[in-house]
Every structure is written in C-alpha cells, then in structure tokens.
C-alpha positions in Angstrom: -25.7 -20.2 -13.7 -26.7 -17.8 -16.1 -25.0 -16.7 -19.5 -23.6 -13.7 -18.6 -22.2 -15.8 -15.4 -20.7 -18.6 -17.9 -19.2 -15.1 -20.3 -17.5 -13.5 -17.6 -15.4 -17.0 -16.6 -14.5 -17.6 -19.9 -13.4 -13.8 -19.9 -11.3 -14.5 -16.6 -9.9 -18.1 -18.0 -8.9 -15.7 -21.4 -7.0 -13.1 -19.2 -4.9 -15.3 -16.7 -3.4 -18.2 -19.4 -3.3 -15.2 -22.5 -5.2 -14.3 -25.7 -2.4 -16.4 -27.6 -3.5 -20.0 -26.1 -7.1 -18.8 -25.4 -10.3 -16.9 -28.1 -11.5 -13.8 -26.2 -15.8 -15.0 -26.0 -17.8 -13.3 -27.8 -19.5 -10.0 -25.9 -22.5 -10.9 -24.5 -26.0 -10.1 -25.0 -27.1 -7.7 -21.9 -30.2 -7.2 -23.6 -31.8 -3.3 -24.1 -28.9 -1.9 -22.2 -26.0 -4.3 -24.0 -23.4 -2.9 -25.9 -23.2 -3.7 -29.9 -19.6 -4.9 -30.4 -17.4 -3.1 -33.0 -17.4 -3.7 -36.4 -14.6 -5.4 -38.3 -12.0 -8.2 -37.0 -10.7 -6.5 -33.3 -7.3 -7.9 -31.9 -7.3 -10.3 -29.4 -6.2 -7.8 -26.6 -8.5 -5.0 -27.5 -11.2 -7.5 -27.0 -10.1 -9.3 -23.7 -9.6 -5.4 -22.6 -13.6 -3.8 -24.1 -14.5 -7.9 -22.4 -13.4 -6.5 -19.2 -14.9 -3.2 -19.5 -18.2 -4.7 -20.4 -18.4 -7.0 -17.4 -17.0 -4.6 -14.8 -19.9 -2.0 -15.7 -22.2 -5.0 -15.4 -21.2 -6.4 -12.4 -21.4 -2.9 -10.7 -24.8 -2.0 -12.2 -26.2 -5.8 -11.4 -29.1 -7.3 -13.3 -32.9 -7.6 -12.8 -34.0 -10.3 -10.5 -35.8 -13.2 -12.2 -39.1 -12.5 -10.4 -40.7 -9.5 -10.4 -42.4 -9.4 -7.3 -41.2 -7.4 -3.8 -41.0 -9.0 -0.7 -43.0 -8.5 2.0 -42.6 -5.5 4.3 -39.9 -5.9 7.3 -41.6 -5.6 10.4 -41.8 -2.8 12.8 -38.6 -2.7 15.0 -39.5 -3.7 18.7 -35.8 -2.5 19.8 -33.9 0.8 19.9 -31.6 1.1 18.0 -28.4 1.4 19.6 -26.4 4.2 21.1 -24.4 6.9 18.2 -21.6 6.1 20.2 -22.1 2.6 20.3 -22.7 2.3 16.5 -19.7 4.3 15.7 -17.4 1.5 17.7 -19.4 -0.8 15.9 -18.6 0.6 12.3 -14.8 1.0 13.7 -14.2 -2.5 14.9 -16.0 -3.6 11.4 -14.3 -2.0 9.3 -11.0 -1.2 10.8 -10.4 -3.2 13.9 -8.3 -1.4 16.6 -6.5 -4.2 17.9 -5.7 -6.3 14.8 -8.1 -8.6 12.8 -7.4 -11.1 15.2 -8.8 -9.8 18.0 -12.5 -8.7 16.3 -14.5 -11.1 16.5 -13.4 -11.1 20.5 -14.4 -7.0 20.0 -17.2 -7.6 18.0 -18.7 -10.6 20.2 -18.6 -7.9 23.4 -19.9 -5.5 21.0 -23.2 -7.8 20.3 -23.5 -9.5 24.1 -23.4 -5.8 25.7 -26.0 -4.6 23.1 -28.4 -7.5 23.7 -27.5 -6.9 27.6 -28.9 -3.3 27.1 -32.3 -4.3 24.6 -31.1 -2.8 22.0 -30.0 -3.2 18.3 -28.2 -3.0 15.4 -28.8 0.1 13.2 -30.2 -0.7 9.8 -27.4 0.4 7.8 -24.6 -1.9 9.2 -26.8 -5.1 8.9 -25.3 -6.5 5.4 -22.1 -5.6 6.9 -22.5 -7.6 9.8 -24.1 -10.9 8.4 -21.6 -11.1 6.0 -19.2 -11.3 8.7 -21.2 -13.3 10.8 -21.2 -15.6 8.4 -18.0 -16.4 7.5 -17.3 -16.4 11.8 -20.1 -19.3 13.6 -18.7 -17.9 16.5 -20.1 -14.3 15.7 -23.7 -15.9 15.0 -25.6 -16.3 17.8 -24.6 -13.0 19.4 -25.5 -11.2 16.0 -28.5 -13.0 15.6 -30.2 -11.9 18.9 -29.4 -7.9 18.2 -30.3 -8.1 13.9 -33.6 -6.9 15.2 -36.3 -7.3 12.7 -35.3 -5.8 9.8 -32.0 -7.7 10.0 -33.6 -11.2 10.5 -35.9 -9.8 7.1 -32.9 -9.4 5.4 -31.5 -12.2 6.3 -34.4 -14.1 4.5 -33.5 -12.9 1.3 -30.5 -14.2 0.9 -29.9 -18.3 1.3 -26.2 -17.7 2.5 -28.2 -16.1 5.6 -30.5 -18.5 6.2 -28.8 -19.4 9.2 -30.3 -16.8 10.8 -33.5 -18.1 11.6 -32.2 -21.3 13.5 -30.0 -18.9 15.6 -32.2 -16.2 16.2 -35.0 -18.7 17.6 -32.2 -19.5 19.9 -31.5 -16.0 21.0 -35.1 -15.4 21.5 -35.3 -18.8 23.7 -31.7 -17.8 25.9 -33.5 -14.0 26.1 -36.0 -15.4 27.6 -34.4 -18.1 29.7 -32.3 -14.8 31.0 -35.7 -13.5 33.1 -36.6 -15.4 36.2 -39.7 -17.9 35.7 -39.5 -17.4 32.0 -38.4 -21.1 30.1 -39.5 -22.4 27.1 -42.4 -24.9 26.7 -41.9 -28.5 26.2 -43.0 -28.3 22.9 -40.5 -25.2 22.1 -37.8 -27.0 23.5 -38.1 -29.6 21.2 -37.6 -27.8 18.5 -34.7 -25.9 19.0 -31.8 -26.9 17.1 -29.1 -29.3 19.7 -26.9 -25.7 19.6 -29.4 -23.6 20.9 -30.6 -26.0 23.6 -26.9 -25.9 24.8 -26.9 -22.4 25.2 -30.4 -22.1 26.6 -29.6 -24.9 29.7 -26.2 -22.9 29.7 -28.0 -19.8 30.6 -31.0 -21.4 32.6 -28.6 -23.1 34.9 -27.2 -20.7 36.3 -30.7 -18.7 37.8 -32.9 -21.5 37.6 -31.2 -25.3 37.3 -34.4 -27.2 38.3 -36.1 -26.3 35.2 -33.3 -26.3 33.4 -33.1 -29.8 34.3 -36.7 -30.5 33.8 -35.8 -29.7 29.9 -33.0 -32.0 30.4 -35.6 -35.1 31.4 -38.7 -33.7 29.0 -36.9 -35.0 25.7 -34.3 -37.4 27.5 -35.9 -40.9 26.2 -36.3 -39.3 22.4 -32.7 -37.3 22.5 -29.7 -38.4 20.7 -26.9 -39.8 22.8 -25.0 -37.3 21.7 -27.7 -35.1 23.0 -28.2 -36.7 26.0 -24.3 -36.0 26.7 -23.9 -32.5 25.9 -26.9 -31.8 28.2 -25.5 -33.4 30.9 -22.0 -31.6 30.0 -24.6 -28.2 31.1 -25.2 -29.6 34.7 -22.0 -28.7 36.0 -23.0 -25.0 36.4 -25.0 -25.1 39.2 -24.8 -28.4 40.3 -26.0 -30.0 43.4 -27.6 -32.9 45.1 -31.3 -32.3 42.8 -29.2 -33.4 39.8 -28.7 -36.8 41.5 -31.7 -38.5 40.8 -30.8 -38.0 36.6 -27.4 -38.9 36.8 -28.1 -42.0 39.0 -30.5 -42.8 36.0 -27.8 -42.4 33.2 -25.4 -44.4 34.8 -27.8 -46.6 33.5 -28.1 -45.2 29.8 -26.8 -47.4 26.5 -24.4 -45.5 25.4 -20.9 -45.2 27.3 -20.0 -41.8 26.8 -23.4 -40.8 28.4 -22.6 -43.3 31.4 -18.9 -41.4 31.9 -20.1 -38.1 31.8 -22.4 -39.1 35.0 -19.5 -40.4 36.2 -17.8 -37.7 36.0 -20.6 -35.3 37.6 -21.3 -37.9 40.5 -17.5 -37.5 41.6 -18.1 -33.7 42.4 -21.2 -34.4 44.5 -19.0 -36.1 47.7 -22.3 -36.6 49.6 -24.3 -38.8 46.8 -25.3 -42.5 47.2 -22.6 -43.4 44.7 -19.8 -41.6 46.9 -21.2 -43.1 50.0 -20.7 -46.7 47.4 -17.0 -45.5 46.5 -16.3 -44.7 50.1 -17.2 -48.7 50.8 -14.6 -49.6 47.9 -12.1 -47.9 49.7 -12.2 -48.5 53.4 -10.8 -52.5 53.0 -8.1 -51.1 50.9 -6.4 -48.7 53.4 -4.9 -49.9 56.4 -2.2 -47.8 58.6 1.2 -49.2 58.9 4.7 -48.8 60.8 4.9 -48.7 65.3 2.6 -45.0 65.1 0.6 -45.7 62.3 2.5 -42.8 59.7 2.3 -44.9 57.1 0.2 -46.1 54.3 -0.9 -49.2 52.8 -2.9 -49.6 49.7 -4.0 -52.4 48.2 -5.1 -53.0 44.4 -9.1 -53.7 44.3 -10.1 -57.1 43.2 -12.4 -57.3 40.2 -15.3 -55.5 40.0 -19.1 -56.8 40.4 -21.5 -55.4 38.5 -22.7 -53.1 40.9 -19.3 -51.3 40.8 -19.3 -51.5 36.8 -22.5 -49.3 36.7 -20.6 -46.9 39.0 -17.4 -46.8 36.8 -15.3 -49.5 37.1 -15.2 -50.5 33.2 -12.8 -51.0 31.2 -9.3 -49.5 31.4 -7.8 -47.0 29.4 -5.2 -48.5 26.9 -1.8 -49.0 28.8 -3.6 -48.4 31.9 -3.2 -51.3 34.8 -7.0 -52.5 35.3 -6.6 -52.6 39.2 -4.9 -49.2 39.2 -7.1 -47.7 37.4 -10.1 -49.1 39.5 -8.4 -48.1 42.9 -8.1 -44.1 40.6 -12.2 -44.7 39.9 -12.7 -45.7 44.1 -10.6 -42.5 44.8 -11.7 -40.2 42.7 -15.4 -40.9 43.5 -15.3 -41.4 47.7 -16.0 -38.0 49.4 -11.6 -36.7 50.5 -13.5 -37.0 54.4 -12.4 -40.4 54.2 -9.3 -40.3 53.7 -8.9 -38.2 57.0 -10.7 -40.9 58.6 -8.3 -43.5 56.9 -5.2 -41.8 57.9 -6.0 -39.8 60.7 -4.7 -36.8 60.1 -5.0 -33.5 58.1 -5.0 -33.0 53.9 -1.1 -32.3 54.2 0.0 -34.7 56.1 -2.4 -37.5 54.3 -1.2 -36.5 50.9 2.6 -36.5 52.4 1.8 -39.6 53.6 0.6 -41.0 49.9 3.4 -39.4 48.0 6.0 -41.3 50.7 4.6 -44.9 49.7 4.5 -43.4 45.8 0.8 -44.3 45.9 0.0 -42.6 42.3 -3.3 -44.3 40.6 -4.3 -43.2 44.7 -3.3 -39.8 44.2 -4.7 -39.5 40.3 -7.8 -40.5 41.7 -7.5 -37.7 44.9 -6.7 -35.1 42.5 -9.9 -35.9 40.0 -11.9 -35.6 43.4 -10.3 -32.3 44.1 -10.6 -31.1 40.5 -14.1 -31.8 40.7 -15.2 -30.2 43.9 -12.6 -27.8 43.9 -11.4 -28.2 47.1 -9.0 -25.4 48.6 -7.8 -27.3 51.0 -7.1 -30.7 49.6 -5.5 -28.6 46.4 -3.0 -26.6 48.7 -1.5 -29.6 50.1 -1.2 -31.4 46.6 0.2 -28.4 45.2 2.8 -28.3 48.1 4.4 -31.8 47.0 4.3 -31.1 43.2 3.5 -28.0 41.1 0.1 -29.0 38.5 -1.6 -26.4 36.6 -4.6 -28.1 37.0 -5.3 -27.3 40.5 -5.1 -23.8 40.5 -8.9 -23.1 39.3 -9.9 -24.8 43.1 -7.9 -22.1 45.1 -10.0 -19.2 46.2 -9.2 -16.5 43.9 -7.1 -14.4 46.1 -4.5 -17.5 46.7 -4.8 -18.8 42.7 -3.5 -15.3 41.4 -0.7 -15.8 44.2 0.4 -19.2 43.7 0.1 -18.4 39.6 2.5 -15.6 40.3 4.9 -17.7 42.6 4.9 -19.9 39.6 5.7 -17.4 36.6 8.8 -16.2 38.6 9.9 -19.6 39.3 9.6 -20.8 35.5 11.7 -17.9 33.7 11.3 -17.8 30.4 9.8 -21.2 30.0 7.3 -19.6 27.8 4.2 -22.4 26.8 4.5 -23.1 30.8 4.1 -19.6 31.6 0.9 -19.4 28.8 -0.4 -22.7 31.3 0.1 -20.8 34.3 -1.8 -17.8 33.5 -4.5 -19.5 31.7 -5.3 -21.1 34.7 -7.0 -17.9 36.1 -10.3 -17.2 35.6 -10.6 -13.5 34.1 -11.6 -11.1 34.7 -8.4 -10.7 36.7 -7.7 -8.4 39.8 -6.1 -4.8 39.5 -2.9 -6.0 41.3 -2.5 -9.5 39.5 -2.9 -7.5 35.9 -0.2 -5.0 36.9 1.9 -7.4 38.8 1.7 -10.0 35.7 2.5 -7.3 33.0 5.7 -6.1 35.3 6.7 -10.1 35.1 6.2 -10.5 31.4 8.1 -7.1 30.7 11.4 -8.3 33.3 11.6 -11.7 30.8 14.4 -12.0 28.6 11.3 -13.3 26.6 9.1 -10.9 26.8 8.0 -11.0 23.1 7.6 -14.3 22.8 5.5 -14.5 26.5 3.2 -11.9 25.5 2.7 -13.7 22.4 1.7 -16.8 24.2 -0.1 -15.2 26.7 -2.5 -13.2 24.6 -5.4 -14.6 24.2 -5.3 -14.6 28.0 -4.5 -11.1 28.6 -7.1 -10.2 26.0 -9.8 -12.0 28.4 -8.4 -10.9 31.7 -6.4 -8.0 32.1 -7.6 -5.1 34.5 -7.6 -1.6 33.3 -5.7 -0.6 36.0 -2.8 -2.5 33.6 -3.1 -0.3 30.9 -0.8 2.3 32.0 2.1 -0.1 32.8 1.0 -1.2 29.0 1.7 2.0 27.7 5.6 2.3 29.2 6.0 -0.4 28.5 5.4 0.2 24.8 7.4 3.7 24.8 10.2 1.6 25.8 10.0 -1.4 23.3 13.5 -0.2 21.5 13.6 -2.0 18.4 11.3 -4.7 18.6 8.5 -4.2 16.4 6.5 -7.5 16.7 6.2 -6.9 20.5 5.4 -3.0 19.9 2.6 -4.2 17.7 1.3 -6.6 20.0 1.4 -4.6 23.3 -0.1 -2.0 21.1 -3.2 -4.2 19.8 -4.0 -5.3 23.6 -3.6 -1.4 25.0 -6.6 -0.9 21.7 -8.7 -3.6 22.7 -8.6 -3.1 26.0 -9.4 0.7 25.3 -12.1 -0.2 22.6 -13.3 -2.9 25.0 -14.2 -0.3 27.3 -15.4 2.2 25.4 -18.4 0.0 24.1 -19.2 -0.9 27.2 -19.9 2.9 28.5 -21.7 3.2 25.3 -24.0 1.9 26.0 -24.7 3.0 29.9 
C-alpha cells in the first residue's frame, strides 16, 4: 500500500473515534499537483475537514500508474454487438432492476444466455459495469464471460480482481463449440479445462452428442480426481442409455465409494443392464405369493451379501438403517419393475396395493428409487394413488404432473412450504392453463402473501405469459397489503422484462 493509501486511513480512523482522542495526519505529499498546507497551528477540525477535501479530490482525480507503459491493443471484435434494444434492457436491469435486486442476476443470466444464443455481444461501454457485477455473482460468470467479446476479456486482463475471466471464458469458448454438431474439444484441450468448465461442456455435449461426451469422460478417467471422476458421471444422466454401460460397469469397480454409488445410482435407471438382470436374480427367491388365490405377498429379508452383490451395491448400511432392509431396498431399486408383474401377477396397481397391504416398505423405498430413476408413468400413478410424494411427480407425463400438482394445491390449503414442494415439482416452463389456473389458486388462499412468497423462485422460472393478466388483477385488487403488491408486482416486471429481451434480440 502506498502512502497516500496508509494517509487517507489514518484520515478515516481520525473522523469516526474524533479529533479529541485521535491527531489529524499530516496532509500528504501528492507531489507537483499536492496542496502546501496552511501556515500556522490549524484546529484539529479544520484539518480533519481540508484532510477530507484533499483526499476526496484525489481519490476522484486518481494517480499515475507505476509503470509507464500501455498495454497492448484489444483485439478486433469478431461479434456484433448487440441489439439498441437489447443493450438498453441490459443498462436497465444493471442499473435499476425491474423486478427487485433479487431477481437480476435471474434477468441478467437470460440476458447473457439469449445474447450468446444470438452471436452477439456486450457493447463496450457496459463492460466495467458488468464484470464488476459478475464478480461479486459466480453465478453471473460464465454466461458473462462467453458474450465480454474481446475487448471485454482485454479488459478483464488488466485488472487481477478479473482474472477470472480467462478460466471461464476458455470454458464458454469450449461449451460454444460443444453447442455445434461434430464440434468437441481435443483430448489435449480437455485436459486443460478447469473441473467447472468440463462440467458444463459434458452438460451441453450430452445432450446432442453423449458418445463423445463420454469419450471425454474415459480420455482423462485414470488421471482424474475422484471427485472428478464423480461429477462427470453425475453429467451422464442427460442422455443416458445402454452405451453408458460399459463405463459404469467399470466404476463399480473404482477406489473411491462415492464414485461406486453414483454408478449405482445410474445403473438402477437403465432396467435392461447386466446388473438389473443380477438384481432381478436377488429378487425372484424372495417373493413368493401367498393366501387360497395367491393376492398376497411375501417378502423375505436377503441373507448376506457375496462379494459379487457388494460390487453391485449391497455395502454398508446407512446409520439406523436395518442391513437386510436396506439390501432387499438396493435388490428393488435396481431389478427392472417387469418383475414384479411377473412376481405378483398382476398390474402396477394392484402390485403396489398388494405391497402396501403386507406394509412391505424397504420393498416399496426400493420400487420408488426404481421409478424415480426411470421415471415411470405408470408405476408412479399407482404409488401416488396409495400415498401422496412430491417426488414422483417429475415421472408423470407433463399433461398428468400439472394435474395431479394442482389436485394437490387445493387439497393442502394454506399449508404453505408444502404448496412451495408441490409446485416445484414441475418442470417450467409451465403450460398456459397450469400458469393461470395456479395463480387463480394462490390468489383464493387465505395465504396468499405468504404462498407467493414461497412460491417465487418458482413462478419466476415457470409462469406462462398467458398468466400475466390474471397478475395484473390481481395486483389492482391487493387492498392493503403492500408486501404482496410488491411481490406480484416484481414477477408481472420480470416476466415483462424477461420477454422483452428475448424479442430483442430476434
């Protein structure tokens, strides 16, 4: 730190205890441009105050770098620049969000993706602006990064509160390019992207292109971190399908645990794998029909596990888990649902009737894992008919999900964190008639304030537009309460804002 740095604190330490318990510093020496103090003894207060003049006008002005010589040239911009329209919502949400502060980044993310979407950029003046903010949000970085264009990742150079930039940028470039069919990074430029980046670019590869997404996976498997090695395999489950086998049969062999129950957990969601077709073999000896038609059930606990079944999951219990139940949960939640038909001979319904009857539960934990997994419609219909659980809405088709979530809201009342549950459990972007039929819900509540509150980020991610206008009566008849005025009046903005950006830039 510099002496004008070290003046200017004592200045600050001198004003906030008092020029009684604290000497005013002596004015500093600015140099050619400094100010000669005044002659004679000054009071204490008229010194602190001409202190304070001194180093305002300073600060403003700045001071002359140490070095003397320029950078280098930023390099011709390969982008456009993006729309007038466009950059004024940018400036807008900025500067003076719409919807609140809370809900920028949200604006400003959408802002960045639908930019990069078009190939454009960020105009030169609002770059400072935006990697300040960027860096104080991680979130914001990665979007920002791919739309700084060139000047913006040249500015970023010259500051070392920016150098972020150049790891996330070189991740942009990679997902940009992962984005066009055929196009993947080498070996060697895979293994040099930082771990966030590679996350993102298998993210984005999956879903076009998962076989050489998963060829990245295997390039750098051996020399990856475990913790590498598991948050690449966490990427598989977007596209996943009997190709992946082969590498997680192979890390159900890895050293470290976590890796092994992550393949685990992949393996249960591919019901026509080797290690499904080994689960199904668990099961069969430990089902058996009982009573004069065979309507019943019988299940009995699995004995203890050879190694064979270890590899494939049946470890070590959970704390204050039984180990036999939680082996029969592993044998269920791994063996393709098929066999349970087989076993029982009858339909999903009736066979999960049939389980909740003899109170089977570590049997039906393990059925609903299986279900979760490979979301199955069928099989999470008839669970959800014996006992309402949030997590089974995501595997009805969409149509039936916004129906059942619905069904739900008006049966739970004002039981608000439920209703927040409910909701979140459907995917946005959310059909015109769910939007408008959930907004008519949340406005009947004796709760409404308090639902809305809990349901924002939720409505912020999925409501339609077709919404908006129930939003807007809504808000004209608020009465006195101001919190949920403000709130319905944030969404209405983002939503609006949301929008707008995205006809900027068509």
């Amino acid at each position: 730190m510099t002496d004008v740095d070290s003046w200017w604190r004592e200045v600050g330490n001198a004003a906030l205890v008092g020029t009684a318990r604290r000497p005013v510093p002596p004015l500093a020496d600015l140099g050619a441009a400094g100010v000669r103090p005044r002659e004679g003894a000054t009071p204490r207060e008229e010194a602190l105050l001409d202190a304070a003049a001194l180093g305002g006008a300073a600060l403003r002005a700045g001071r002359r770098l140490d070095h003397a010589e320029p950078p280098d040239e930023a390099p011709t911009e390969r982008r456009p620049e993006a729309p007038r329209r466009a950059v004024q919502l940018l400036e807008l949400v900025m500067t003076q969000p719409p919807a609140g502060a809370q809900q920028r980044a949200s604006l400003l993310t959408h802002w960045l993706r639908t930019a990069d979407d078009a190939g454009r950029r960020v105009p030169h003046v609002l770059l400072p602006t935006l990697l300040g903010l960027a860096t104080g949000t991680r979130e914001l970085r990665r979007p920002a990064a791919a739309v700084l264009g060139e000047r913006g990742r040249w500015l970023a150079a010259l500051r070392e509160e920016w150098q972020w930039v150049a790891d996330a940028a070189a991740g942009a470039e990679a997902r940009t390019a992962s984005r066009v069919a055929g196009a993947a990074p080498s070996t060697d430029e895979w293994a040099r992207l930082p771990s966030t980046d590679r996350v993102a670019v298998l993210g984005t590869m999956r879903a076009h292109d998962p076989a050489t997404a998963r060829a990245l996976v295997v390039a750098t498997w051996e020399s990856d971190s475990a913790r590498d090695r598991r948050a690449h395999l966490e990427t598989l489950r977007v596209g996943l399908g009997p190709h992946d086998e082969p590498l997680l049969e192979r890390a159900l062999d890895d050293r470290a645990g976590t890796v092994r129950e992550v393949a685990a957990e992949l393996l249960d969601a591919l019901p026509g794998s080797a290690r499904a077709a080994r689960m199904a073999e668990r099961l069969r000896p430990l089902v058996r029909r009982t009573g004069l038609l065979g309507r019943g059930l019988d299940i009995i606990l699995p004995d203890e596990p050879d190694p064979a079944a270890v590899r494939d999951g049946l470890g070590k219990p959970p704390p204050r888990r039984s180990a036999r139940g939680w082996w029969l949960e592993q044998i269920c939640a791994g063996a393709p649902l098929e066999v349970w038909s087989e076993l029982a001979g009858t339909d999903p319904s009736t066979t999960v009737k049939r389980l909740w009857d003899a109170q089977q539960q570590d049997a039906l934990g393990g059925v609903r894992r299986a279900v979760r997994a490979r979301r199955d419609a069928r099989w999470a219909a008839a669970l959800l008919e014996r006992a309402w659980d949030v997590t089974l809405v995501p595997s009805l088709p969409r149509e039936s999900r916004e129906r059942v979530a619905l069904t739900r809201v008006d049966a739970t009342t004002d039981r608000v964190h439920e209703v927040a549950a409910v909701v979140g459990s459907v995917d946005p972007p959310w059909s015109a008639d769910f939007s408008v039929a959930l907004v008519s819900r949340l406005r009947a509540s004796k709760v409404g304030s308090a639902m809305v509150l809990a349901t924002m980020p939720h409505l912020v991610a999925g409501l339609h537009p077709a919404a908006l206008d129930a939003l807007e009566r809504w808000i004209e008849s608020g009465g006195a309460d101001q919190t949920l005025t403000n709130n319905l009046r944030n969404l209405l903005q983002f939503h609006s804002v949301k929008r707008s950006i995205t006809e900027a830039f068509r």
